[in-house]
C-alpha positions in Angstrom: 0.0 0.0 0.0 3.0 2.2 0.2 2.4 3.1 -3.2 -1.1 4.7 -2.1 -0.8 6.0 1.6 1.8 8.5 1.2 2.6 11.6 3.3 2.2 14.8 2.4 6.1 15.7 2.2 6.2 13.2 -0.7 3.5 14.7 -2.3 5.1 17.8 -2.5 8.1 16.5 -4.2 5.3 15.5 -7.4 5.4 17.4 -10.2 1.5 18.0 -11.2 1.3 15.5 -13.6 2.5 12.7 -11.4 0.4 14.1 -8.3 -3.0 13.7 -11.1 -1.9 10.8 -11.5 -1.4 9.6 -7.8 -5.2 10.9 -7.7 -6.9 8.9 -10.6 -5.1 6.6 -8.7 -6.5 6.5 -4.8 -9.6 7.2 -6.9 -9.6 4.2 -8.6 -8.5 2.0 -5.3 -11.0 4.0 -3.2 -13.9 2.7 -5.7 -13.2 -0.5 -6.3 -13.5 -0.8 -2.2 -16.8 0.4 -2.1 -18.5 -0.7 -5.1 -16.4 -3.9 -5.7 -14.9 -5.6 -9.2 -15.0 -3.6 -12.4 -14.0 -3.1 -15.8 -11.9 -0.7 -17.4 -14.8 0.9 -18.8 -16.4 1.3 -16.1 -13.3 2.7 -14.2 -13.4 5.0 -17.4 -16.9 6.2 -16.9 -17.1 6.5 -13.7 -13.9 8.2 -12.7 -14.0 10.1 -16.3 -10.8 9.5 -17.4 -9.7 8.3 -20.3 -8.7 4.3 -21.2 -5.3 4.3 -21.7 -4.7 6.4 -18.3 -7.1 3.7 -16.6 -5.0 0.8 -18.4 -1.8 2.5 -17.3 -3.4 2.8 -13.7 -4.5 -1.4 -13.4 -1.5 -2.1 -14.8 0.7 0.1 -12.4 -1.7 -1.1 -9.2 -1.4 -4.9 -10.6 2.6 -4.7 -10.2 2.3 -3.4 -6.5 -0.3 -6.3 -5.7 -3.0 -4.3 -4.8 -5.5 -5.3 -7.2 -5.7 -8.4 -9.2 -8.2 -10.0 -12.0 -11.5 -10.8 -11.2 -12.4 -13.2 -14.2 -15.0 -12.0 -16.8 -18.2 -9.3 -16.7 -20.8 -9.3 -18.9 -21.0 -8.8 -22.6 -22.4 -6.0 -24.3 -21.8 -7.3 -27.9 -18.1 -8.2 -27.8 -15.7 -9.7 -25.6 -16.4 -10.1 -21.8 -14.5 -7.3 -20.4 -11.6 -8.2 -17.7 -12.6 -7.3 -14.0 -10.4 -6.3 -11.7 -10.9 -6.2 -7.6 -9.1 -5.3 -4.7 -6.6 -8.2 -3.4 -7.4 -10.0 -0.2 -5.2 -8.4 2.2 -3.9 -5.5 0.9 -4.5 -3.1 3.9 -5.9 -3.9 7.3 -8.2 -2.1 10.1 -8.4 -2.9 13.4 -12.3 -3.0 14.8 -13.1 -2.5 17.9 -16.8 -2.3 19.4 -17.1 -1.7 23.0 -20.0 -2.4 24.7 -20.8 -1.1 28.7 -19.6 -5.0 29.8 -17.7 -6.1 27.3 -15.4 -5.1 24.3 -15.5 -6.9 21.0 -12.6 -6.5 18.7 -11.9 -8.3 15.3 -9.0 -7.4 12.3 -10.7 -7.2 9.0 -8.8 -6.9 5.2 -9.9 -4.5 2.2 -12.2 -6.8 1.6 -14.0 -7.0 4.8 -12.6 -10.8 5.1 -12.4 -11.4 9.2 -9.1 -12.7 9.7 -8.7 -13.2 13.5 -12.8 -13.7 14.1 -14.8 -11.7 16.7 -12.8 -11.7 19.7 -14.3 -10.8 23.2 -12.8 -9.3 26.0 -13.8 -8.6 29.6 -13.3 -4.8 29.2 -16.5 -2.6 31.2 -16.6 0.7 29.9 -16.3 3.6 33.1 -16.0 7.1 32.9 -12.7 6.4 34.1 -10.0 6.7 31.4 -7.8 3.6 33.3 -9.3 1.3 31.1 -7.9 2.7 28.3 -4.4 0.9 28.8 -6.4 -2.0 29.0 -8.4 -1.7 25.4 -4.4 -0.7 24.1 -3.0 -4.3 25.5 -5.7 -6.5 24.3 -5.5 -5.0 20.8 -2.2 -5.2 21.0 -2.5 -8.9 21.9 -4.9 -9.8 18.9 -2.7 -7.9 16.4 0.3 -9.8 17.9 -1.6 -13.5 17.1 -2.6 -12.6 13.8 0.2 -12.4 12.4 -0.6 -9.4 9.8 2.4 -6.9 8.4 1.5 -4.3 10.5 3.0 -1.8 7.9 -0.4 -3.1 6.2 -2.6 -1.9 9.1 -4.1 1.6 8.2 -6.4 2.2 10.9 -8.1 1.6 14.3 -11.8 1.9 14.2 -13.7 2.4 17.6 -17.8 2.2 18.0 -18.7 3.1 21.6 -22.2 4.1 22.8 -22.5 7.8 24.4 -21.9 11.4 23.6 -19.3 11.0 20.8 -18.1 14.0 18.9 -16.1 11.9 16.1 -14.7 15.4 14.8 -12.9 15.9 18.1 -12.9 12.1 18.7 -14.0 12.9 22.4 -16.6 10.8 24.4 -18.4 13.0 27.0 -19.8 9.8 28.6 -17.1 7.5 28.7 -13.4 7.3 29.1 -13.5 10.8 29.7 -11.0 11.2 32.5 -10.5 13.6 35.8 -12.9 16.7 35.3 -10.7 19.3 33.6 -8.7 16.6 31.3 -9.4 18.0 27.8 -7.4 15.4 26.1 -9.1 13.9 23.5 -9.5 9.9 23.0 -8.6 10.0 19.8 -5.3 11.2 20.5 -4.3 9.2 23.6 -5.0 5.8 21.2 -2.9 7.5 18.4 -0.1 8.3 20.7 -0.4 4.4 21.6 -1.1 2.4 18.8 1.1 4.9 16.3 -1.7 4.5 13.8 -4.7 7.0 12.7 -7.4 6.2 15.3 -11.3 6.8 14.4 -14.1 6.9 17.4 -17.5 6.9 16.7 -21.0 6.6 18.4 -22.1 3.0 17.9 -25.6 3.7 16.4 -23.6 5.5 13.6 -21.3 2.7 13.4 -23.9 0.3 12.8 -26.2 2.5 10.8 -23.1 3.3 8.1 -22.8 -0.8 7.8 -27.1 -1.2 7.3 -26.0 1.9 4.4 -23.0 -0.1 2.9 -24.1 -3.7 3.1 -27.1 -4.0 5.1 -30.9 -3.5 4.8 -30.3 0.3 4.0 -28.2 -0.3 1.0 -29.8 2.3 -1.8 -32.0 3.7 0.7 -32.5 7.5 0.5 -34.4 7.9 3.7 -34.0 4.9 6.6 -33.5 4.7 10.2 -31.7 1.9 12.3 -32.9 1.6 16.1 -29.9 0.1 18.1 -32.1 -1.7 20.8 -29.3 -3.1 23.2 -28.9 -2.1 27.0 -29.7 1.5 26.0 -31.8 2.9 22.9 -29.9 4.5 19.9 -31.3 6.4 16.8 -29.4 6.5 13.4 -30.6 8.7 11.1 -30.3 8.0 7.0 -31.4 11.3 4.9 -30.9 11.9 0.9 -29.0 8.8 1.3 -26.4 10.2 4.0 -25.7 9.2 7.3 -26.3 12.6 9.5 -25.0 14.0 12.3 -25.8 16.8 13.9 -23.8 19.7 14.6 -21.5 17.9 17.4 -22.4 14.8 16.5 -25.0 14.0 18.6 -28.1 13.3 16.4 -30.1 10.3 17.2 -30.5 10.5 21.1 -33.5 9.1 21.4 -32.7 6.8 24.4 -33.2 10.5 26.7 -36.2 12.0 25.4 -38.6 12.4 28.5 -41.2 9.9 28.2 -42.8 9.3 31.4 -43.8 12.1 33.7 -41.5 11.4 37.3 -40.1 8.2 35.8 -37.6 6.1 37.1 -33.5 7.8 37.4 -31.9 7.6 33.9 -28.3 7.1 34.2 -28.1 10.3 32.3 -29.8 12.3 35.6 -32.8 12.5 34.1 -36.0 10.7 35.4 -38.8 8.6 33.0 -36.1 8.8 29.7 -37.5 6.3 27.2 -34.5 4.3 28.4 -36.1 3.5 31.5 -38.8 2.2 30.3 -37.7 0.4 26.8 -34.2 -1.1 26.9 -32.0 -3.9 27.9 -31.7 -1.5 31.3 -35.1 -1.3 31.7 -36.1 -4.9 31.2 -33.9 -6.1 33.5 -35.1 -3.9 36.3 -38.7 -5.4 35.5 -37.5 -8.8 35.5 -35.3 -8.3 39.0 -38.4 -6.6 40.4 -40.7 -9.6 39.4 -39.1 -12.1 40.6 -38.5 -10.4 44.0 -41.8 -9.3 44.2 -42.7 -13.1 44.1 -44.0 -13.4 40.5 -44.5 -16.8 39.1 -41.4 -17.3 36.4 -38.6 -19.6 35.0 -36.9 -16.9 36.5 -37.2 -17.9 39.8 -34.8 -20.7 39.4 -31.9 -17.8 39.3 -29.4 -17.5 42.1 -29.1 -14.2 44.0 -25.8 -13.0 41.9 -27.9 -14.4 38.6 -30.2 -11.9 39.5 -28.4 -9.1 40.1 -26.6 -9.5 37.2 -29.2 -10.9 35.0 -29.5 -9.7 30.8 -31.6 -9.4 28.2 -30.9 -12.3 26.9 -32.1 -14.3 29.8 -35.3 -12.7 29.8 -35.6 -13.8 26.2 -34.7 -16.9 26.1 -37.5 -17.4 29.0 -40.2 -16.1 26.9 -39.3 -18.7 24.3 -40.2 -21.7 26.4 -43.1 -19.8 26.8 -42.8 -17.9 30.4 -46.0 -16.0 30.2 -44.3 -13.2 32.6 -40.8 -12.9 30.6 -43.4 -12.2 27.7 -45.1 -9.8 29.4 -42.5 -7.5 30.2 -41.1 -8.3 26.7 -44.3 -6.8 25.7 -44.0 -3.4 27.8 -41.0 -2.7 26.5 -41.7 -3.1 22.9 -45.3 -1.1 23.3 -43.2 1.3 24.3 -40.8 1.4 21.6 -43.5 1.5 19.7 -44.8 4.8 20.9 -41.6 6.1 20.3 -41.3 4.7 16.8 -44.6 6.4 15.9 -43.0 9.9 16.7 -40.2 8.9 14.3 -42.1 7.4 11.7 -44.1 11.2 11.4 -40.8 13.3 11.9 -38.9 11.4 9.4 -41.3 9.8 7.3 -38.5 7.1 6.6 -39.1 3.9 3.7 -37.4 1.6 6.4 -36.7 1.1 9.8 -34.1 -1.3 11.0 -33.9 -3.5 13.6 -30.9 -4.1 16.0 -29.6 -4.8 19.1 -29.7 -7.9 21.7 -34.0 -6.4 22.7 -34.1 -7.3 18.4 -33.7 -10.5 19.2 -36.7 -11.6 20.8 -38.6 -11.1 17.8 -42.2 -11.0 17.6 -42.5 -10.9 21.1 -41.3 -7.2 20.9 -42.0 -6.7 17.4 -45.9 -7.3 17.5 -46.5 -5.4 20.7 -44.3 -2.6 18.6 -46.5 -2.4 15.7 -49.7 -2.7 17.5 -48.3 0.8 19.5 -47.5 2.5 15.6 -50.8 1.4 14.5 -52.3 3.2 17.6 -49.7 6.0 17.9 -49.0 6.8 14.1 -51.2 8.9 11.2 -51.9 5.9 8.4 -51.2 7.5 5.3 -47.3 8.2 6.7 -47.0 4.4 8.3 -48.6 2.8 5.7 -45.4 2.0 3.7 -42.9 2.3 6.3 -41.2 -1.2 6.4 -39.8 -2.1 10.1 -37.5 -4.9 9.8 -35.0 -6.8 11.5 -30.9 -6.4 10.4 -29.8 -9.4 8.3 -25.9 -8.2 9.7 -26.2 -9.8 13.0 -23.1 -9.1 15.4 -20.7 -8.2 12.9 -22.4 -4.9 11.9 -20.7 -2.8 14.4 -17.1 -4.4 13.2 -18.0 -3.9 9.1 -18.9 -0.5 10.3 -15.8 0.6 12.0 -13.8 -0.9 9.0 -16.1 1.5 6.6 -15.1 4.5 8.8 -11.9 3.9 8.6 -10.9 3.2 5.1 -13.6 5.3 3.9 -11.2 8.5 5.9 -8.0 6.8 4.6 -8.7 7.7 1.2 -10.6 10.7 2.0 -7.4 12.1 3.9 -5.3 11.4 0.9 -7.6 12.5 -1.9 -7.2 15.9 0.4 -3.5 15.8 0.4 -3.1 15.5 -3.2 -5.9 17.6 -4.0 -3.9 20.3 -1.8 
């Protein structure tokens, strides 16, 4: 890849022709990432350049072993046209998605092939910024055991729930230090790993991997509600992923809901979190069971049910614990009263479906629509789709990797461009 990331001191000794040159070049690398194998004409068309630049360019890019053929396209009336792809393992990112009691972390290629596998670890994220030596040795330890050329690893990509300004690469809820520490995360982790480092809310992560090979590939308007231990909003409009002005969009999770609720961990009381997340249903499964409900939960030990999740709760209502689908039900009426809001602010064609609350299927999904059918104007709902994600676990790891190569070329289409 040396021949593609380049520093800007090496730009600068380019005449113009070979800088234009370096450009169709990254161009050409940074679209057959995100669209996949072409053809010379198509390389022609849609980069507009001419054919014999883009056959010096494949040609150049083939004797570096970055690209390689890809067999045959389709006819048109002639010859099949030669396709050429990116090569397995080119360039590498590290993804890491951490969660509020664990951290997931995986290395994928160029071509979003997992090469180590999703790898947990038993990292809890705190305010407190000591656990970010910890994230730093584990990834250190997986990139050790892979056994990659870490010359070939561009990136770090980091999804993390809370207040993330990705701009600054700050998180106001987590990792954020002693009050009055202004350093940013993003630079701690650069300092460390030596490598461009890219933090992002995890709603966003996930909602740029439903955009790129999920459910919301294509989609102009779309939104993808993250359904875990909190309650996450990603936004798709005119087919782009927004933001908000600090980066902040999609906060759903805090919107006052019910009047003197329960304590949000945010400081707020009755956020729609309290009342329709993983947090919330296992406070109503804790209080059931010690309020002497009759449940499959009652089997649990005392530490079981302090530190009982989601998942538990599910996989009650499955063998058919009438309670488990009760509260199962509360919380997804309740998402669903929310969802109706949505649906009429953002008249959306899809909504997407994630999270570990997903999971439990029509069990949240029916009490969910019966709320939009109650809570929502027909003519807007009627051809709003609410589906599930097809992308499973992996979506905040593909994610990450977008984010990542996705700035890599951006960052060096700007150099050259300078």
């Amino acid at each position: 890849m040396k021949s593609i990331l380049v520093e800007k001191c090496y730009l600068n000794s380019l005449s113009n022709i070979e800088r234009k040159k370096y450009l169709h070049k990254v161009r050409l690398v940074k679209l057959l990432h995100a669209e996949g194998a072409k053809s010379n004409s198509d390389i022609c068309r849609i980069l507009n350049i001419s054919s014999p630049t883009t056959i010096i360019l494949i040609n150049e890019l083939l004797s570096d072993g970055i690209i390689e053929k890809k067999g045959k396209g389709k006819s048109i009336g002639g010859r099949k046209p030669e396709l050429y792809s990116l090569k397995n393992n080119s360039f590498y990112v590290l993804c890491i998605e951490m969660n509020r009691f664990k951290t997931e972390m995986a290395i994928l290629d160029n071509n979003n092939n997992n090469i180590t596998g999703i790898k947990s670890f038993p990292l809890r994220l705190t305010k407190d910024k000591s656990a970010i030596k910890h994230l730093h040795e584990f990834s250190e330890k997986l990139i050790k055991s892979s056994l990659i050329d870490t010359d070939r690893l561009v990136g770090i990509g980091i999804g993390m729930p809370g207040l993330v300004d990705s701009n600054a690469g700050k998180n106001y809820t987590y990792l954020e230090g002693s009050l009055g520490d202004s350093e940013a995360l993003k630079d701690i982790l650069e300092e460390k790993f030596n490598k461009p480092v890219y933090v992002q809310n995890d709603v966003k992560t996930i909602t740029l991997a439903e955009c790129r090979f999920g459910l919301a590939l294509n989609k102009k308007d779309a939104l993808v509600l993250l359904m875990d231990w909190g309650i996450g909003l990603g936004i798709i409009m005119d087919g782009k992923l927004q933001s908000g002005m600090s980066g902040f969009a999609g906060e759903i999770g805090h919107i006052p809901f019910v009047k003197d609720g329960e304590l949000c961990h945010c400081g707020k009381r009755g956020c729609l979190e309290t009342v329709a997340s993983g947090i919330a249903l296992a406070r109503m499964a804790k209080e059931g069971i010690k309020s002497g409900q009759t449940s499959l939960l009652n089997t649990l030990s005392e530490e079981e049910i302090d530190q009982i999740e989601p998942q538990i709760v599910i996989d009650a209502a499955n063998k058919g614990d009438q309670y488990a689908i009760n509260i199962l039900s509360q919380v997804g009426e309740n998402l669903g009263k929310a969802v109706a809001t949505l649906i009429q602010l953002f008249n959306p064609e899809i909504i997407i479906l994630g999270g570990k609350i997903a999971e439990a299927k029509q069990y949240i999904t029916i009490p969910m629509r019966h709320a939009i059918n109650t809570y929502c104007m027909t003519r807007i709902r009627e051809n709003t789709k609410i589906v599930p994600s097809t992308l499973g676990n992996s979506a905040g790891i593909l994610g990450s990797a977008s984010i990542v190569i996705e700035n890599t070329f951006e960052r060096q289409i700007e150099l050259a461009s300078q």
